[in-house]
BAFI-3210 file (N, C-alpha, C; in Angstrom, 3 decimals, decimal comma, padded with zeros to 6 digits):
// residues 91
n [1|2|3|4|5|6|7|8|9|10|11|12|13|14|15|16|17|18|19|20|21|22|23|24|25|26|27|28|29|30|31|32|33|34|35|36|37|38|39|40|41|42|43|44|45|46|47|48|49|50|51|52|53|54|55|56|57|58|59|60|61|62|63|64|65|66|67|68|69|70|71|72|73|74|75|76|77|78|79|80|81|82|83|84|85|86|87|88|89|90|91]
n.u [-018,896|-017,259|-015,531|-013,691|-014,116|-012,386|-009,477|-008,869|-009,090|-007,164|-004,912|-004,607|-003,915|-001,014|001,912|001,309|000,195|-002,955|-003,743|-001,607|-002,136|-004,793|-004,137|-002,955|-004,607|-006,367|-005,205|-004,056|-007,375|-007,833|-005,748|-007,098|-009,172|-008,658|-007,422|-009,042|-011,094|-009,745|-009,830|-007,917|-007,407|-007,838|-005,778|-006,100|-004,516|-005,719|-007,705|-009,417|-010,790|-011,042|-012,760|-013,774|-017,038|-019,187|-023,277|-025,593|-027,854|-031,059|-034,772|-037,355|-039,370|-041,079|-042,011|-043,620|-045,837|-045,757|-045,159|-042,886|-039,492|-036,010|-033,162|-030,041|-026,932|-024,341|-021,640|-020,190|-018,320|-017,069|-017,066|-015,172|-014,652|-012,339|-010,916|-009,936|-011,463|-014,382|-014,226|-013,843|-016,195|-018,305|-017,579]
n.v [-083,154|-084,386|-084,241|-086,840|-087,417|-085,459|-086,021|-088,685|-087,614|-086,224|-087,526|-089,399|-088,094|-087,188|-088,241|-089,087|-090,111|-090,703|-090,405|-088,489|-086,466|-085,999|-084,726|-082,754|-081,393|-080,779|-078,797|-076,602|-075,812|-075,318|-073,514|-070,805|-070,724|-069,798|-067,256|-065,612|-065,467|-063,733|-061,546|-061,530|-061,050|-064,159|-064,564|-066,516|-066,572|-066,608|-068,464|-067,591|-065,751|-065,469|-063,638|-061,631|-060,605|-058,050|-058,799|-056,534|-055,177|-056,413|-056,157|-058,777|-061,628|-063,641|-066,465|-068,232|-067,158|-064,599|-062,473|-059,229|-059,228|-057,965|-058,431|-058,731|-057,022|-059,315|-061,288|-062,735|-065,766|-065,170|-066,254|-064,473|-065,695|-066,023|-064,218|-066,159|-068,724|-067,665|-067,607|-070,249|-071,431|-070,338|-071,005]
n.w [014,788|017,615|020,623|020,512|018,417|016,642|018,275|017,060|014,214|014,324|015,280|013,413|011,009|011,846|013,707|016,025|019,014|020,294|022,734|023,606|022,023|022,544|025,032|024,738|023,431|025,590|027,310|025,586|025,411|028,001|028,388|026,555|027,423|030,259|029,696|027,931|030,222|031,927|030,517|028,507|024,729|022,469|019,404|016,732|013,484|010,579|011,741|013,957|016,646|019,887|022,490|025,519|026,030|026,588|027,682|027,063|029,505|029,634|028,979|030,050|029,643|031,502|030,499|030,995|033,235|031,939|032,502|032,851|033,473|034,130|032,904|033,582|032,713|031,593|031,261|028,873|026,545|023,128|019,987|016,952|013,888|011,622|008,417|006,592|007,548|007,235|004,870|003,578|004,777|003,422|000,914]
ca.u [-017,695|-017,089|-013,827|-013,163|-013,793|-011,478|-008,365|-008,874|-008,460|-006,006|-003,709|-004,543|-002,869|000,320|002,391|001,112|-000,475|-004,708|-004,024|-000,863|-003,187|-005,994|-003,650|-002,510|-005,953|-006,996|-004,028|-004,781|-008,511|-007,336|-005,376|-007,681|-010,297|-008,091|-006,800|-009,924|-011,885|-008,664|-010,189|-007,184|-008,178|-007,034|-006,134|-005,258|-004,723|-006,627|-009,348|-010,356|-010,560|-012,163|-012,780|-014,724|-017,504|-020,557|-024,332|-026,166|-029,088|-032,620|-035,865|-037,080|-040,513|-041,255|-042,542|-044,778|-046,634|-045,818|-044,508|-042,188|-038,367|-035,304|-032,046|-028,814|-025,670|-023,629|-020,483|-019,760|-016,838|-017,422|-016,051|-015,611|-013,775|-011,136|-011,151|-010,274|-012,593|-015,178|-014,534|-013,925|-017,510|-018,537|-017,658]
ca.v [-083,802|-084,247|-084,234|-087,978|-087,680|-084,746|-086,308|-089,565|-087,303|-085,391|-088,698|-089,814|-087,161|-087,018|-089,511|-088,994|-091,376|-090,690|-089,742|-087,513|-085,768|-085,164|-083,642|-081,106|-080,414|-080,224|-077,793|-075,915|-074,787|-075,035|-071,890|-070,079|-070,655|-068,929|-066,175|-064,742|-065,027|-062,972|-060,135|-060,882|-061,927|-065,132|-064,456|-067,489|-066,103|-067,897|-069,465|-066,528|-064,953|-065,704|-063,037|-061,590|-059,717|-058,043|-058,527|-055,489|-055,579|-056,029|-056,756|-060,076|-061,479|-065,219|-067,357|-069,524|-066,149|-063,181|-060,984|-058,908|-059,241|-057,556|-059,564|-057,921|-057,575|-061,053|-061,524|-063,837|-065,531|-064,961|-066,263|-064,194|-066,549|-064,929|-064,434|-067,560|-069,314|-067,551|-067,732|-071,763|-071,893|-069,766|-071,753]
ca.w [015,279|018,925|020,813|020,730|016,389|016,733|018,458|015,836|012,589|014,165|015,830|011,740|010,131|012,601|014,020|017,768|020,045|020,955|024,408|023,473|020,826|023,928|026,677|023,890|023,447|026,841|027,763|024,542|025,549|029,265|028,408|026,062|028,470|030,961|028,639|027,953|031,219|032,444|029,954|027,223|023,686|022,238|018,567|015,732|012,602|009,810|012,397|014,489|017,780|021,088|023,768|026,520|026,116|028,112|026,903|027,840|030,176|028,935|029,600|029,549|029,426|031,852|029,376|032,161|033,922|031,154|033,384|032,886|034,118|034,293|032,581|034,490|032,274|031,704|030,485|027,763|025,533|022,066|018,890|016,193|012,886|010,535|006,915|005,741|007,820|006,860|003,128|003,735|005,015|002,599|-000,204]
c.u [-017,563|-015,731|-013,167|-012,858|-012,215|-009,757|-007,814|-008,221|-007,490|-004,703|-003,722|-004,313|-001,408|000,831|002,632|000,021|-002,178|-004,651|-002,575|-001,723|-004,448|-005,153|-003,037|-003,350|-006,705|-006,020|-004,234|-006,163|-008,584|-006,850|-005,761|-008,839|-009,501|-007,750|-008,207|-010,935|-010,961|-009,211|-009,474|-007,965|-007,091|-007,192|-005,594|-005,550|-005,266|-007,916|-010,222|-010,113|-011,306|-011,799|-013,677|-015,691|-019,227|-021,947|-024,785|-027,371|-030,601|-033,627|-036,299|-038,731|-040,279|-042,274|-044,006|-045,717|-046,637|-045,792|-043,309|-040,421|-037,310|-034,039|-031,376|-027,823|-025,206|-022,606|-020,173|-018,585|-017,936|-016,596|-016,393|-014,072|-013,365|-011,767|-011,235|-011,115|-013,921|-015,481|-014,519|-015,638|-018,683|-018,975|-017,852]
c.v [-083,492|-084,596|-085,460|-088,054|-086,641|-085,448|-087,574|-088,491|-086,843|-086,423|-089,225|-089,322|-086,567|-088,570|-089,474|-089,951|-090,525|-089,280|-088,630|-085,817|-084,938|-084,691|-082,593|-080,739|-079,644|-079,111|-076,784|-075,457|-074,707|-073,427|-071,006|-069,441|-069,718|-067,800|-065,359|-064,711|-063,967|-061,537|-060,033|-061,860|-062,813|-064,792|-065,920|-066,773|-066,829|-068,485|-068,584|-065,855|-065,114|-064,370|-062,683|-060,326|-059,276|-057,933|-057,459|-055,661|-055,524|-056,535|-057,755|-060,544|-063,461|-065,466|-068,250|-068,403|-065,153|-061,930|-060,658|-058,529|-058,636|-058,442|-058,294|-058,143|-058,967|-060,816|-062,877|-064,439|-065,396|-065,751|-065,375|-065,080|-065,474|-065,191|-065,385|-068,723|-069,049|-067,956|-069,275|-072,416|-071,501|-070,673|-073,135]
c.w [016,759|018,953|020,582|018,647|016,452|017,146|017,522|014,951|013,200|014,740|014,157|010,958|010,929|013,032|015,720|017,841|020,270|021,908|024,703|023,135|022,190|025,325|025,633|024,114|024,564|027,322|026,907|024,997|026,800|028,892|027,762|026,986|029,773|030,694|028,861|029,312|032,120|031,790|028,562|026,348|023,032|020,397|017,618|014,011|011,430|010,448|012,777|015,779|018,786|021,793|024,438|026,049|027,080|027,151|027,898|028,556|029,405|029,737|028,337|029,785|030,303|030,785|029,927|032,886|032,940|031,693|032,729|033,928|033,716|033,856|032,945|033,409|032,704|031,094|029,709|027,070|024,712|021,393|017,633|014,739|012,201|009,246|006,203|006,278|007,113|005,468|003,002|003,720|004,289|001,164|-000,264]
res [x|x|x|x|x|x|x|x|x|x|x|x|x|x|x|x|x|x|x|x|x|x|x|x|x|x|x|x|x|x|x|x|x|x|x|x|x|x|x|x|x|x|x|x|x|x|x|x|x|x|x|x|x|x|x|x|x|x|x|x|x|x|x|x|x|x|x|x|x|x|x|x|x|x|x|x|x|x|x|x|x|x|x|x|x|x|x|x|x|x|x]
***
């Protein structure tokens, strides 16, 4: 499902307009997306939890020469899903 299927089912189970339905949405991961690159974590109870976290440095191998390289810490979001997600996908 992409965002355009997304604002369909969800304008087809409410009684909002398309383009109502997609400036929620965009404002909605507008401020998650802000939330956690800030450092805080975004929690929804039932779905899950986004936040920031750091991958640790490793070594890394070029694929095209087979040398050996150096990967530098990165910082990442994450998601990690809640209980009833999981058990949803589960079953």
């Amino acid at each position: 499902m992409n965002k355009a299927e997304l604002v369909t089912a969800i304008a087809s189970k409410t009684k909002m307009t398309k383009s109502q339905i997609e400036n929620y949405l965009d404002v909605t991961l507008n401020i998650i997306q802000k939330t956690v690159s800030s450092g805080e974590e975004v929690k929804i109870v039932g779905f899950g939890s986004f936040c920031k976290t750091v991958r640790k440095a490793k070594t890394g191998r070029n694929p095209k020469t087979g040398q050996t390289i150096k990967v530098p810490n990165t910082t990442v979001p994450r998601f990690k899903p809640g209980k009833e997600f999981k058990d949803l996908v589960k079953n």
